[in-house]
N, C-alpha and C positions, 0 to 999 in steps of 0.2 A: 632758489636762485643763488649763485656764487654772487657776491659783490665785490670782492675784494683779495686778490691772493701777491703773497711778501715773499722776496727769496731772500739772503741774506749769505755770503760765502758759501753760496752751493754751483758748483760744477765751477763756471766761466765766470759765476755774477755773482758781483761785488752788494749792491743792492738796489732791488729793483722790486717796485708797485705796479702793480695793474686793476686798476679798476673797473668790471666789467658790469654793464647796464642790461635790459630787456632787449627781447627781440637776438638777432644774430650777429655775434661779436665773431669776426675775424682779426686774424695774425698772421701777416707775410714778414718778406724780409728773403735777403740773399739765400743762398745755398752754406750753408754753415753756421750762420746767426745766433743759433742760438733755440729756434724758434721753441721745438719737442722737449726743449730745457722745463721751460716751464709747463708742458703735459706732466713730464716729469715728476716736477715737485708737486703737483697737487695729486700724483697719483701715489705720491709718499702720503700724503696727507690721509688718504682716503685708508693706508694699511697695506701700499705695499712695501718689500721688503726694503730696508737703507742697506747702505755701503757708504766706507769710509769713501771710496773714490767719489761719492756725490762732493764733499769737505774740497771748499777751494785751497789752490797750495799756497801754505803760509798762514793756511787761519785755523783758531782751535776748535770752532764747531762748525756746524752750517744750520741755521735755524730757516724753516719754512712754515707760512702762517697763513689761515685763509680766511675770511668771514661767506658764511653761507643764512640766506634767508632759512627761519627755522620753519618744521613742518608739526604737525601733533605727532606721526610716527615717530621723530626724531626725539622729541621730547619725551616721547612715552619710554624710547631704547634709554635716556641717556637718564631719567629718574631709576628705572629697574635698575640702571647700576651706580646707583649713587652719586650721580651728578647733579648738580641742583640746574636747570637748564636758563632760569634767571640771575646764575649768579655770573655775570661778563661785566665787563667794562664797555662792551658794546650797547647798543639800541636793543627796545625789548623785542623779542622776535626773530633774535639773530644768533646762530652760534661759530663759537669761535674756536678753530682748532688749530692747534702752533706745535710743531715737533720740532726738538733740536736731536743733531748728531752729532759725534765726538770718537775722536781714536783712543781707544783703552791703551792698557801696559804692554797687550800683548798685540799690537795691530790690529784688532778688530775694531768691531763698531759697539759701542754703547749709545743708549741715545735716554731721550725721556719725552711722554707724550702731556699735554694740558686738551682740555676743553671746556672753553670757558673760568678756562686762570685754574684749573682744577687736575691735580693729577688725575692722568687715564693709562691705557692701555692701546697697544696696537689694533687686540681684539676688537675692542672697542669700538675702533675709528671703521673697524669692519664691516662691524655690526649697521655702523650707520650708513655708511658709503653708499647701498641701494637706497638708503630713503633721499640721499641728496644730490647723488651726480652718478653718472655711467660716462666711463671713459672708454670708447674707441680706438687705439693706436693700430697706428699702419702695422705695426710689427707682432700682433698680438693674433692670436685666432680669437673666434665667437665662445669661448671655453666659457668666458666669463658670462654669456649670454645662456645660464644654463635653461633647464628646463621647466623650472620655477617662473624665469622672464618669461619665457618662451609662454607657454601658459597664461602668463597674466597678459602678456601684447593682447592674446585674443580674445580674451577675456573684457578687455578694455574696446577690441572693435567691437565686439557681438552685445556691448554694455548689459554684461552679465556681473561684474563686481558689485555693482547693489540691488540684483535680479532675486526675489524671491526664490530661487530656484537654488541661488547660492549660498542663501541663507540658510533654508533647507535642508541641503546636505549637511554645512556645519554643524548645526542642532539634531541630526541623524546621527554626523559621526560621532559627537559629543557624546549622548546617550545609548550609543554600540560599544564606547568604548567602555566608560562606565558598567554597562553591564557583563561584560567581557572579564573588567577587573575583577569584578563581585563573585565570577565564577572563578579564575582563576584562584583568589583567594578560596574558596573552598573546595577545590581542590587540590588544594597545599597535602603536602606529603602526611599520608594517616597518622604515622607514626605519630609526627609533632602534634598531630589533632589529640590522639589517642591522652598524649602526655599531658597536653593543656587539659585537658575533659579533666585529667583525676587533679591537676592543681585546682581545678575550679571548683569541684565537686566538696575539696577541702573547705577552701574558702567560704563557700556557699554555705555549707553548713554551721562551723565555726560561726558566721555572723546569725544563722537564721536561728540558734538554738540560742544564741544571746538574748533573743527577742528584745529587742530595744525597743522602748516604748514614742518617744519620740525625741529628737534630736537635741533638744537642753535636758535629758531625763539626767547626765550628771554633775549639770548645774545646779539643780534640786535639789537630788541627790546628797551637792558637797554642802547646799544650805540645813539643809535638814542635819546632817553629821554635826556641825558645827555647833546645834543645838544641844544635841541630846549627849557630846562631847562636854558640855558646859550647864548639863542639865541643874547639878545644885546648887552652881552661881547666879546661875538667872532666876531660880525662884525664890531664891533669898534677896537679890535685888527687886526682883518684882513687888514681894511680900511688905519688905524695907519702906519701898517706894510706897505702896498703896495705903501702911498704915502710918508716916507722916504725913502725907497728901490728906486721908480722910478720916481711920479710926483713932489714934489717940486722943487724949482730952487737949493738947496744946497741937492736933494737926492743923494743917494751911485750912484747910474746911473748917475749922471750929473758929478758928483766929478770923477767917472771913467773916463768921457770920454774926461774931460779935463785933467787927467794925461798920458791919453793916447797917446794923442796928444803930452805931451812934451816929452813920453820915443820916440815914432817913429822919431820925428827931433832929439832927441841925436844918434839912433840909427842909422840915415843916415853918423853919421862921428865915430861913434864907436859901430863895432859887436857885441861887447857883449853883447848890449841891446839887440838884436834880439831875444833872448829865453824871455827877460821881457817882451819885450810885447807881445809875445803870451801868454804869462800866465797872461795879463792883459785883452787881448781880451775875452781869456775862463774865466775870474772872474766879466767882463761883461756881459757875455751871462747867467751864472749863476743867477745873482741877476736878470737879468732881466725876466726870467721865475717863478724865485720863486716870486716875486711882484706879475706876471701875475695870478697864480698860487694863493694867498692872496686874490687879487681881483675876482678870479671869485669863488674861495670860500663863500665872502662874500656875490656876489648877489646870491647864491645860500641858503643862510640860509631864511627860512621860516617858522619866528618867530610867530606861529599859537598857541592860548590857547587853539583852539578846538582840532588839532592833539594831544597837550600831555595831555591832559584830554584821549582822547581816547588810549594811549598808557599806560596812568596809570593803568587805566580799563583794558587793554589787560593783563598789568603783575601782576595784580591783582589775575586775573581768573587763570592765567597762577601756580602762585605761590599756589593757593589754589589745584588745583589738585598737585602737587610736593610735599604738606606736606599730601596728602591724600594717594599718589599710590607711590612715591619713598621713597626706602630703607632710602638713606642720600642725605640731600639737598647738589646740587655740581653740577659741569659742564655737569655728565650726568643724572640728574637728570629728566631732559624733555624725555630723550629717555627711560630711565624708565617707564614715564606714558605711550608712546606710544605702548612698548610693553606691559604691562599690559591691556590697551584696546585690544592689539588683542590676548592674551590669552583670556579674558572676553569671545571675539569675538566667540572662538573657539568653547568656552566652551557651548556657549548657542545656537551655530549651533550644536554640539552634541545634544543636549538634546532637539533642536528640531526637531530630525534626531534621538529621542530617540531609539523608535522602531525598524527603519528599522537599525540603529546602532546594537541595541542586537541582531536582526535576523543573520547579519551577522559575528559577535560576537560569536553565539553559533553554527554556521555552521562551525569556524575556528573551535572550540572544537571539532566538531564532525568528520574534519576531521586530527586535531592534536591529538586525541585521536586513529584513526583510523592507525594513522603511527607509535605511539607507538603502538600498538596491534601488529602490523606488525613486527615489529622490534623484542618486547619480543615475540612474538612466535618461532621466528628463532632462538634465543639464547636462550629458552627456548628447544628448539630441542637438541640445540650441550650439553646444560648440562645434558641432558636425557641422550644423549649418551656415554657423558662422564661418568657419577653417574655408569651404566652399568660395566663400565670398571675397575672404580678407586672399587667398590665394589667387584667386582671377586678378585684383587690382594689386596686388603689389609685385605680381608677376609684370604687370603692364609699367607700373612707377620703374619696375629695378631695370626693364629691357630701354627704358628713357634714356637711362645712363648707362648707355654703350658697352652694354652687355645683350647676349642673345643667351637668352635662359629660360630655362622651364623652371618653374617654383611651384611646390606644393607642400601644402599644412597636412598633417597627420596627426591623426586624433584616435589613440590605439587606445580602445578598452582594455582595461586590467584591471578582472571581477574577480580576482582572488583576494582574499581579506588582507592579504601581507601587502598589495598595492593600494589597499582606501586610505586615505586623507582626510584633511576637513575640504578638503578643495574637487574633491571627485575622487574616479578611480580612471583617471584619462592620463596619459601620458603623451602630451602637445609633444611633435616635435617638425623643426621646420627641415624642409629638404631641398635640393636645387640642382641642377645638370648644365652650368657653364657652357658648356658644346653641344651642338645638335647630335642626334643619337645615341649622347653619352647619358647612363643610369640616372636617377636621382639618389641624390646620397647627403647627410644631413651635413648644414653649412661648414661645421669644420673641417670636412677631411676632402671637401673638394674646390674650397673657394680661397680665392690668394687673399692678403693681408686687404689691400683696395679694393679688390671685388668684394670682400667682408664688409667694408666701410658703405658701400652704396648701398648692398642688400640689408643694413642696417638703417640705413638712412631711409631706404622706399617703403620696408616695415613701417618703419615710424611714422615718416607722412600717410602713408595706407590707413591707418590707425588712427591719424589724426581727424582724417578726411572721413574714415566711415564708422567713427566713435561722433559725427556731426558735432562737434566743440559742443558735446556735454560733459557737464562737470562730474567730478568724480571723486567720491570719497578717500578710495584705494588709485593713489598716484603712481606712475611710473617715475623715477628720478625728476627732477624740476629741471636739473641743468645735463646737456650732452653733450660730450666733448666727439669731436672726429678730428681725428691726426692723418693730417697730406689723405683726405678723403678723394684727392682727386688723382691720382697715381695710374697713369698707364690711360688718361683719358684728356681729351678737348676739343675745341670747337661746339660745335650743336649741343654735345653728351656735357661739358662742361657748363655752361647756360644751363643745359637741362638740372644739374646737380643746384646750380646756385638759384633756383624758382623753389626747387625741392626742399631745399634748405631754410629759404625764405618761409615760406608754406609752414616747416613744420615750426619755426620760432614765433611761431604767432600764437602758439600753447605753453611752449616749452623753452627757454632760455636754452640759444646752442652758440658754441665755442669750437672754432672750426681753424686749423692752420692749412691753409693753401700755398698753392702756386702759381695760382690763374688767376689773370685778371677778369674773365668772364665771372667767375665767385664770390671775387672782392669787392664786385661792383654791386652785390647785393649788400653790404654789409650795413648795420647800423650803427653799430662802434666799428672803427678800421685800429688795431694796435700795430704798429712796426718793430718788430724785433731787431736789433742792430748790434755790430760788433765794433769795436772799436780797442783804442790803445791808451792806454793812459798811464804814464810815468810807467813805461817800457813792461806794462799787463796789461793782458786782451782782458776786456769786459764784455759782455753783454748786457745790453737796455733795453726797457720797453715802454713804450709811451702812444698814448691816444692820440692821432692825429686830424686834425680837423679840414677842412673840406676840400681846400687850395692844396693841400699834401698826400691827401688823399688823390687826388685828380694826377698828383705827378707822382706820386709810387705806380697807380695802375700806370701809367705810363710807364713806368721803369720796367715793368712785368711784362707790357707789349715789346719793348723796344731793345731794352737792354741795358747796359751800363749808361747808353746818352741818348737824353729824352729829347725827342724832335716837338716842333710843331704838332705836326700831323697825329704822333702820338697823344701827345696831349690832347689834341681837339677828339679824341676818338677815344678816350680815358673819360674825357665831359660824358657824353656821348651815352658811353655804355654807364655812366651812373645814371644819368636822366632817365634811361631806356628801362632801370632795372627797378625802380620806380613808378 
């Protein structure tokens, strides 16, 4: 839902707020006002194109700003591109998008986009536009309405958007596509296959005739070198060590065991000793394993030139694969190469498994192609059935509004694989015949700017009315704008649009510029757009007006520049009535 939209020196206006609530906000005001001003700007907002001529004269940008209630889709576009969607100044829930524009050096327009205080892109605001408003103008064809809308309208009557059927095909096309890839990639051009086979066939070997034994083998490896590197140091410290510790006549073992002897004779006429010399016994038993321990160390060294020649050679080969097949030389650097051999491994059992690999490869295709078929046929049925439906009532909603039309939904199969989707293989498209006996032909190339506006409008109520106000994961826009939706219509046909209007804002937040009083008298916000003078410059304003002012515009709209009595009382009148 829009809450809130800012103009600031753009076109005529100087600066002006509009606050817009639930339900149906309209906007009158004379013939020149001002009113499509602010269609306008909020359809800059949304990503269409600026112009310096938007830049009021005398000002050096024109900033336009808007706050819109947030949706999850919206959040979901605005994280994919780096927007944090909680970072505003605003309430949580809400996002806020602000464009300024500016005359460059050379007369063009430069401008800069935020959302949510955050540089963006126009793309961007593109991107979003479908998840939070659909704008209407009298002047625009249904281009914008393309066939993707077109599709989900029906979708939304026949409540197929969270329809098993639809999920179905998604999870079909998913896994056709997938398998599709998997062939294509094998059959990628021989050549390149050919070439990869002999690099790999290298590689492959290279590691498998290393035979690595397991992944720390030259951590070991460099422990053990270091040994046998320092072989007659260490057994002379070993040897050193073991016969201080315990064989000479003054080692730590002799020297214990004669003081041993004199704490146990003190100990026999004074207790206290009793705890020393246990703690002499266990400082005994200590040195004497660690000697032991010294010495069998030592006969264990096996100071061999031939082992560490061969151990050099081992981490030699070792290291030359590591700077070949690993990322970054390091502790798992070995396990690296090993797994690189057995991807190689894999790689070149594929490919010699070429064949019988693609045969069943293209049998997955044919039968993941076979269960999409399945699927879009079935959802293919229920939007037949639906198009039926939603064409009978919205044929009858659009001929409401003083039009005599034929309308019908088409729902073209297109079962060649270059037409599946996640969404079907259906191509929705709506069509209409304005005149009796005139063709049906699809709404842009035979429906005027207003006749576009109602057959938009009867869609939507059609939609609203036979979707029976169930809720819906996958939304259409929240807020719909229609521009002078009443053009070339009144009386009965005018009523008829402002029930319709009513109708559909009881789901959907709509924003409607009129000219009728029969329209306005629905409204549940009324904003007046006004022109005025001020210190010798036309401005435009816009402001809510409340209930007593409201009663005297719809007056001005019946009567004209001077509001009678009579108008008045029949301005009451038609608000109570639309109520």
């Amino acid at each position: 839902m829009l809450l809130e939209l800012r103009a600031e020196n753009y076109a005529v206006i100087d600066h002006a707020v509009a606050g817009f609530g639930t339900g149906l906000n309209l906007m009158t005001g004379e013939t020149g006002a001002g009113k499509s001003i602010l269609i306008d700007a909020l359809a800059m907002l949304l990503g269409d194109k600026a112009s310096v001529d938007f830049i009021r004269h005398g000002a050096q940008k024109a900033v336009v700003s808007c706050v819109f209630e947030s949706t999850p889709g919206a959040e979901a576009i605005l994280e994919a591109n780096g927007i944090d969607p909680s970072a505003t100044d605003s309430s949580a829930g809400e996002i806020l998008l602000r464009r300024e524009i500016a005359r460059d050096n050379d007369g063009g327009v430069k401008g800069r986009v935020f959302i949510n205080s955050q540089p963006a892109t126009v793309n961007l605001l593109r991107q979003l536009a479908p998840e939070l408003a659909l704008i209407h103008a009298q002047s625009e064809t249904l281009g914008a309405f393309d066939q993707s809308q077109q599709r989900g309208l029906l979708d939304r009557f026949a409540n197929l958007t969270e329809d098993e059927s639809a999920h179905a095909v998604a999870a079909a096309y998913a896994e056709w596509q997938n398998v599709k890839s998997r062939l294509e990639e094998l059959e990628s051009h021989e050549q390149d296959r050919l070439r990869m086979a002999d690099m790999w066939s290298f590689q492959h070997k290279e590691i498998d005739e290393a035979k690595i034994e397991t992944a720390d083998e030259d951590a070991r490896l460099e422990a053990e070198k270091r040994v046998l590197a320092n072989a007659e140091k260490l057994y002379t410290a070993a040897m050193n060590a073991h016969d201080i510790l315990y064989e000479t006549n003054g080692s730590a073992a002799s020297q214990l065991r004669t003081g041993l002897k004199h704490l146990e004779e003190l100990a026999k006429y004074e207790p206290k000793f009793a705890e020393a010399v246990q703690q002499l016994i266990a400082a005994q038993a200590a040195v004497e394993d660690v000697s032991i321990n010294a010495r069998d160390y030592a006969e264990g060294i096996n100071a061999s030139p031939e082992r560490l020649a061969e151990i050099e050679d081992r981490l030699a080969q070792l290291d030359r694969l590591k700077r070949k097949y690993a990322s970054v030389l390091g502790p798992q650097a070995l396990a690296e190469v090993i797994e690189h051999g057995a991807m190689v491994a894999q790689k070149l059992s594929e490919i010699e498994n070429h064949d019988s690999v693609l045969a069943e490869t293209r049998k997955n295709l044919e039968i993941a192609a076979k269960k999409y078929s399945e699927c879009a046929e079935k959802l293919s049925a229920q939007r037949s059935a639906g198009a039926k439906k939603l064409e009978k009532l919205a044929e009858k909603h659009i001929n409401d509004l003083a039009m005599k039309a034929k309308f019908a939904v088409l729902v073209e199969t297109r079962k060649s694989p270059e037409a599946w989707s996640s969404h079907g293989w259906d191509h929705v498209e709506y069509r209409i015949a304005t005149n009796p006996g005139e063709p049906l032909k699809p709404l842009d190339e035979i429906a005027s700017g207003g006749e576009m506006s109602r057959v938009l409008l009867a869609l939507k109520v059609s939609v609203e009315e036979g979707a029976g106000g169930k809720k819906h994961a996958t939304q259409l826009p929240r807020t719909l704008i229609f521009d002078e939706i009443d053009i070339g219509i009144g009386g009965r046909a005018a009523e008829a649009v402002g029930q319709k209007l009513k109708a559909l804002s009881r789901a959907q937040q709509v924003i409607c510029i009129t000219h009728l009083p029969q329209i306005a008298a629905f409204a549940d916000q009324h904003f007046l757009i006004e022109k005025s003078e001020k210190g010798g410059r036309t401005t435009t304003s816009v402001r809510q007006m409340e209930a007593k002012e409201r009663a005297e515009e719809i007056a001005r709209m019946l009567s004209g520049a001077t509001v009678t009595e009579a108008s008045l009382k029949h301005a009451q009148q038609m608000i109570e009535q639309s109520r």
